[in-house]
Every structure is written in structure tokens, then in C-alpha cells.
C-alpha positions as CSV (number, residue, x, y, z in Angstrom):
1,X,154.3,180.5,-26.3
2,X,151.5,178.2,-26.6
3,X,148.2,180.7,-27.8
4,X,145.8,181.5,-25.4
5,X,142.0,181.0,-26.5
6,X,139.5,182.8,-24.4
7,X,136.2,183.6,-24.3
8,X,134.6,186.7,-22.8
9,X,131.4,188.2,-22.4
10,X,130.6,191.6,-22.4
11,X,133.0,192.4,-24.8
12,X,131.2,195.3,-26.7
13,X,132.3,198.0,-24.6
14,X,134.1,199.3,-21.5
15,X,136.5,196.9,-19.1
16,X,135.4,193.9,-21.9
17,X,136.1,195.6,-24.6
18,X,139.8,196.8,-22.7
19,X,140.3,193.5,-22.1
20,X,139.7,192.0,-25.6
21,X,142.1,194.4,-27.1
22,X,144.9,193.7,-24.9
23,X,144.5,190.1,-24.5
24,X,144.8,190.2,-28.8
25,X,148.0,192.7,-28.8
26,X,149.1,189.8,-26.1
27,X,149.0,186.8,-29.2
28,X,145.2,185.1,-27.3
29,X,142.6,184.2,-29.7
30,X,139.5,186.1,-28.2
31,X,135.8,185.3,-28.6
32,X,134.4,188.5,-27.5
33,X,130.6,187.8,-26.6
34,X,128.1,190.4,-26.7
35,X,123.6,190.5,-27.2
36,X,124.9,192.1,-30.8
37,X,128.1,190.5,-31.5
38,X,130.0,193.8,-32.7
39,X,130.2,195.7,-35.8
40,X,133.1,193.7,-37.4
41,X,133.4,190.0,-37.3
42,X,137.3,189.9,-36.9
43,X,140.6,192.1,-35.9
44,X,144.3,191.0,-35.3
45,X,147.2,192.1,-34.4
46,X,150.0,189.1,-35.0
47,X,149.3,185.9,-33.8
48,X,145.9,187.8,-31.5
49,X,142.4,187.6,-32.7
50,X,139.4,189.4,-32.0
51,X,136.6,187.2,-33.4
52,X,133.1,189.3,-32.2
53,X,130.4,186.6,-31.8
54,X,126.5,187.2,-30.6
55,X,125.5,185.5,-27.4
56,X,123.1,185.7,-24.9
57,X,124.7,184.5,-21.6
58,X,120.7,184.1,-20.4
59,X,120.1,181.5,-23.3
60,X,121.5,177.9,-22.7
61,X,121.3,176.9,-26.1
62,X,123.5,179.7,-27.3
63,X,126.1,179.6,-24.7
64,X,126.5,175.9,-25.4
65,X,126.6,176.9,-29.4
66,X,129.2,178.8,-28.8
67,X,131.6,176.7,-26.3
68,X,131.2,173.9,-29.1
69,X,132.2,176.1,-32.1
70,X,135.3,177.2,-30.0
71,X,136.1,173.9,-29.9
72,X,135.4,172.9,-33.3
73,X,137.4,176.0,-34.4
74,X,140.7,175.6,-31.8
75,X,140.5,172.7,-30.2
76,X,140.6,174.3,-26.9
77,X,139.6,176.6,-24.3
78,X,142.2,177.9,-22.0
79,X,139.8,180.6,-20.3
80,X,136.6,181.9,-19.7
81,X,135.7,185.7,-18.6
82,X,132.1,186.8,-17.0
83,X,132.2,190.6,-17.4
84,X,128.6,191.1,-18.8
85,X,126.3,193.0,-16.5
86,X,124.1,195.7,-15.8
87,X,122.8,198.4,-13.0
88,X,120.4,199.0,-11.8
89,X,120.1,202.3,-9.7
90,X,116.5,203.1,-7.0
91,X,115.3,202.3,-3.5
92,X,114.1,198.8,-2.8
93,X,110.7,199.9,-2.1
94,X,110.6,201.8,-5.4
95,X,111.9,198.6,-7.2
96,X,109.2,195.9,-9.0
97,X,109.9,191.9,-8.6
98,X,110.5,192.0,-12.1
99,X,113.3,194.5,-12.1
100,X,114.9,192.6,-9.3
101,X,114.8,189.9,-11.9
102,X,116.6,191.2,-14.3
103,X,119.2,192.5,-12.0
104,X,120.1,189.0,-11.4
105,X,119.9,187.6,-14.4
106,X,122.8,189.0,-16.2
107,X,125.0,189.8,-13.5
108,X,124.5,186.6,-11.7
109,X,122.6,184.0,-13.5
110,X,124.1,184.5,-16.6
111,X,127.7,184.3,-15.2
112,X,126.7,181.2,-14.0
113,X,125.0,179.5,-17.2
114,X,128.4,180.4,-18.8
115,X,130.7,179.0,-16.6
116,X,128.9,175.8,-16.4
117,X,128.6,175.8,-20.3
118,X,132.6,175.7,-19.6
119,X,133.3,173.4,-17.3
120,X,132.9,170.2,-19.3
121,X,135.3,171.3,-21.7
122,X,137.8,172.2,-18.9
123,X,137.4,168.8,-16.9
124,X,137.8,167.1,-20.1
125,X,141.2,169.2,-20.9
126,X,142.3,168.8,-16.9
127,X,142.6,172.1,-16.6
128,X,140.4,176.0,-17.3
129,X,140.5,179.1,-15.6
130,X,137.2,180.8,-14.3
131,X,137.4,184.7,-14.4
132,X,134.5,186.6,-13.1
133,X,134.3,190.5,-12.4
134,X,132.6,191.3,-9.4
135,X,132.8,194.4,-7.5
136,X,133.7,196.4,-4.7
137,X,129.8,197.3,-4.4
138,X,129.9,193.2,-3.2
139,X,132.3,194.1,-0.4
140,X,130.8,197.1,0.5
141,X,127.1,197.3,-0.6
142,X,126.3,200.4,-1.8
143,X,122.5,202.6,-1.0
144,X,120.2,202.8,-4.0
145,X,122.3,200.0,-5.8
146,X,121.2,197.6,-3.7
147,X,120.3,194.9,-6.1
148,X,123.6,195.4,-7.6
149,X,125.8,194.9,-4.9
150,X,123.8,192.1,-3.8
151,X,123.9,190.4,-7.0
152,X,127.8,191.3,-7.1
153,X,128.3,189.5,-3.3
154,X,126.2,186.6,-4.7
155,X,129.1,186.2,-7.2
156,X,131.3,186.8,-5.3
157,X,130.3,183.8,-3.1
158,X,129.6,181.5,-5.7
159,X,132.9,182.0,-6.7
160,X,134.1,181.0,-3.7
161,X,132.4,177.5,-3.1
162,X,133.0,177.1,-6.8
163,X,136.8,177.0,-6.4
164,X,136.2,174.4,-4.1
165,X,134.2,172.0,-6.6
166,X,136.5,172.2,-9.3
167,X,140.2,172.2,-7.9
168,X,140.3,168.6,-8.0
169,X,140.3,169.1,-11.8
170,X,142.6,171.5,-12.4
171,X,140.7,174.4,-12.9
172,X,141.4,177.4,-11.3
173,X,139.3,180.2,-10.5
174,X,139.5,183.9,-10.2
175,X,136.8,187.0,-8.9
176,X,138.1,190.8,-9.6
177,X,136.8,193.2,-8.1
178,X,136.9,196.4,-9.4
179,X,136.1,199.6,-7.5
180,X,135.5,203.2,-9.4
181,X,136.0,202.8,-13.0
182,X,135.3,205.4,-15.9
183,X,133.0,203.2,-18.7
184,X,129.9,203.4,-20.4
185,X,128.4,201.7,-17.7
186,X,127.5,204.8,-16.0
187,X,125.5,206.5,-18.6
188,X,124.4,202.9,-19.3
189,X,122.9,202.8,-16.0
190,X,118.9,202.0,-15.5
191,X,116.8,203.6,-13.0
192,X,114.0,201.5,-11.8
193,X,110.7,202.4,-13.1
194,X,109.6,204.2,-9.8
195,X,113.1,205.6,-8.9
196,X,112.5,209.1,-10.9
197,X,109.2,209.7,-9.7
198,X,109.6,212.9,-7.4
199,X,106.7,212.3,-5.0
200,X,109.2,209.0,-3.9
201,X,110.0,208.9,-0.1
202,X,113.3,208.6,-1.3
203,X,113.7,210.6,-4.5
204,X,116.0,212.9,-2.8
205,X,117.9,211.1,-1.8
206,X,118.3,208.6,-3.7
207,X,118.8,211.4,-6.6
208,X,121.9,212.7,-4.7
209,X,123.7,209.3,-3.8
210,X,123.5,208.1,-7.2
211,X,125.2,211.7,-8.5
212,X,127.7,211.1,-6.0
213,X,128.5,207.8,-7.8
214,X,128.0,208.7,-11.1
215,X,130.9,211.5,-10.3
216,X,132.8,208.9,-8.7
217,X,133.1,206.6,-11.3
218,X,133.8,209.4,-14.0
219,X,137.0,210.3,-12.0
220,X,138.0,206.5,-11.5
221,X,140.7,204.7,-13.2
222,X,140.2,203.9,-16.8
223,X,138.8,200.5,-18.2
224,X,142.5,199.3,-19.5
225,X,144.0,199.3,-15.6
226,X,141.2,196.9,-14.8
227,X,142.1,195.0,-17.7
228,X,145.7,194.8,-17.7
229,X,144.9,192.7,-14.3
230,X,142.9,190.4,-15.8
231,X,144.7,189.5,-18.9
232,X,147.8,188.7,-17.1
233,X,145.7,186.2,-14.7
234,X,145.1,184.8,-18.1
235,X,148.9,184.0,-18.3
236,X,149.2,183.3,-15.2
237,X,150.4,179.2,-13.9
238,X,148.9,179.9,-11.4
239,X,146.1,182.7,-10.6
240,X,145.2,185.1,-7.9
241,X,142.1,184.0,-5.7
242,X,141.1,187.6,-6.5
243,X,142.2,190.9,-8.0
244,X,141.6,194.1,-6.3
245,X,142.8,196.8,-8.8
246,X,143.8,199.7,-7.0
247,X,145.6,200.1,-3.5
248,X,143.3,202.3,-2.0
249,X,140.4,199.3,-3.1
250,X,143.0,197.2,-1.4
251,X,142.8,199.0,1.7
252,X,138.7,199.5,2.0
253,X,138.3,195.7,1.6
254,X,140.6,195.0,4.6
255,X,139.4,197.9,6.4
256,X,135.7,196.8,5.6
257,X,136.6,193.3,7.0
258,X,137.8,193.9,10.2
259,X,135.7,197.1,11.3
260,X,132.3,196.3,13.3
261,X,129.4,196.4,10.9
262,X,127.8,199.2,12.2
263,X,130.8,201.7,11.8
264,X,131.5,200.7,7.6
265,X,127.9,201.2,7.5
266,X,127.9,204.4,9.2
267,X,131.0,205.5,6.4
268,X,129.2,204.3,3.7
269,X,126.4,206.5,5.1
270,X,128.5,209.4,4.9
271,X,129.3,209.1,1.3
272,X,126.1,207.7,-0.4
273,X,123.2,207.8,2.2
């Protein structure tokens, strides 16, 4: 089997760092990208690589760096996985334009500057696959992570119209969209600046529903289920539109879609409001 050469960022812990290994133990050549590019600089397993590499998906000039050294090096890339991102947990009227900012810039901007740092190389090749992880949270958006599920939704959609764009070229494109999943990310979480003050309209609140979630995702599935998905769109012909890992996640997002908006937002309400 031909090897598989991949690049993915947010590979320094949780679902990316899953994902790395398992895409090396399956024989792909992995440039895992992360802000510090990892302690060691290589691992293997057979024909699999692991080759850490420091990048800024928010810096143009380093994401094209790095697209043109996997070339230089391989000759190829067969795949490209968004998984960096970031939380952050308070009530919009606690939350600064600058924190809404940076909500977006990783978790959507910088998904974008990657993949379009990409797509030359795949139109060129005639053909590329476009993973991105989403979330559940951009199904069904979630109190007191509001900027996250909207900047989840937003990829979600881009996604969607992006498919579109590129088809003619052979490049596919897939969005997974993982519910409850037990990472760093929740002890990695960031509160806005105003979201632990206690004299907050909403620190109550807002203090329980994240707790809830915190608990939730310490008792989901661990980061390798997520990542089994992904790595085997990787060797896919052909890949999903998008992964829902988990048949209970399965089930919300239909049930989400066809219930009137007022009663999911009334069971969302229930759990986190």
C-alpha cells in the first residue's frame, strides 16, 4: 500500500495526538503541527512516522513553510487534518470583543488558513482530502460556550460550501463531529475574563452548566475512538460527508434536526441552562 502523508494540527495532545499515533502504527507519514512542535522531533513504528513540527495555523507564512517542506520532503500530500482549537467557557455579556477574537481564530480562522495553504497542492495532484473536527456543540449550541459552538457551526458550514468548490478537483472533504470526549481540553479550558467574577448576573449559573460539562466530558469516550474514525477516512476511496462518533451522537443530531426549535432548546435548557 502506497504511504499515506498527512498533515495535522493540534497534534500535541488529546484526539490529535490519538490520531498521530495510530495513523503512524497504520504505515502514514505524519506531520503533527503544534504552537511548540513537541518534545521529540521523530517516532516510528515500521513504515509510520511521526515527525513533530512547530506551526502556527494563525501565521500564513508558516503554514505555507510547512506545506512546501512536505513537499520538498515527500513529494506529496494525501491529507490534511484541522483539529487545533480552543474554549472558551462565560456568558456573552461577560465576554470582551477581543476574547471573541480569539475564539475564532483558532478554531475557525485558522482551520481555514490551513486548508487553503493545501489546496494548491491538492489541485495540482488532482486529488486531497480535507478533514476538519467540528463538534456536536455546532449541532446543538451549547449555554456559556456560546462562542464555541458558534465558531464550531461556522466550520461546520464552511465545510459544507467548501465541498462544493473543490469536487470538481478531486478533493474530497470530511467534518467530524465529536460529542463528549475525555482530553486535556477540559482542564485546558479558558474562562473569559469576567466569567469568574461572582457579582456576574450569570455566575451561577453559568458556574453550574459548565460543571455539568466538565463532568460530561470526563465520562465521555476516550480520544482514540474519535480517532480510530478519522484515520480510517484517511484510507478511505472514498470518505464520509461527516463522522458522528458515537450512536447515541448519531441519534441527537437527527433528533435535533427534525424537532421544532423551541423544544431542543427547551432540552438543552434542561441539561446546561
Amino acid at each position: 500500500m502506497e504511504t499515506k502523508v498527512v498533515l495535522l494540527t493540534g497534534a500535541s495532545a488529546g484526539i490529535g495526538l490519538a490520531t498521530a499515533n495510530l495513523l503512524m502504527n497504520a504505515g502514514a507519514v505524519v506531520y503533527a503541527a503544534s504552537r511548540r512542535g513537541g518534545e521529540n522531533k521523530k517516532a516510528s513504528v515500521g513504515e509510520g512516522q511521526i515527525i513533530n513540527i512547530a506551526l502556527d495555523v494563525n501565521n500564513e507564512e508558516s503554514l505555507k513553510m510547512a506545506v512546501e517542506n512536505i513537499i520538498k520532503q515527500q513529494g506529496k500530500l494525501d491529507a490534511v487534518i484541522c483539529n487545533a482549537g480552543n474554549g472558551i467557557a462565560g456568558a456573552i455579556e461577560d465576554i470582551t470583543s477581543e476574547e471573541v477574537k480569539y475564539q475564532f481564530e483558532t478554531n475557525f480562522f485558522g482551520a481555514v488558513k490551513t486548508i487553503q495553504a493545501c489546496l494548491p497542492v491538492f489541485r495540482s495532484q488532482a486529488y486531497g482530502k480535507v478533514i476538519t473536527v467540528s463538534s456536536m456543540a455546532g449541532v446543538i449550541p451549547i449555554p456559556f460556550q456560546t462562542l464555541y459552538s458558534a465558531s464550531k457551526s461556522a466550520l461546520l458550514t464552511f465545510m459544507n460550501a467548501l465541498s462544493l468548490e473543490v469536487k470538481p478537483f478531486g478533493i474530497q472533504c470530511c467534518t467530524v463531529l465529536p460529542g463528549d470526549t475525555k482530553t486535556d481540553f477540559t482542564a485546558a479550558r479558558i474562562f473569559a475574563e469576567k466569567a469568574n467574577d461572582s457579582n456576574s448576573a450569570y455566575y451561577k449559573s453559568m458556574s453550574a452548566s459548565i460543571a455539568r460539562m466538565e463532568k460530561d466530558e470526563q465520562n465521555g469516550r476516550p480520544a482514540e475512538f474519535v480517532a480510530k474514525q478519522m484515520v480510517a477516512q484517511v484510507f478511505k476511496k472514498k470518505m464520509s460527508f461527516t463522522v458522528i462518533p458515537g450512536i447515541e451522537y448519531k441519534i441527537f443530531n437527527w433528533l435535533f434536526k427534525v424537532l421544532p426549535s423551541r423544544l431542543s432548546n427547551w432540552i438543552v435548557g434542561l441539561l446546561y441552562a
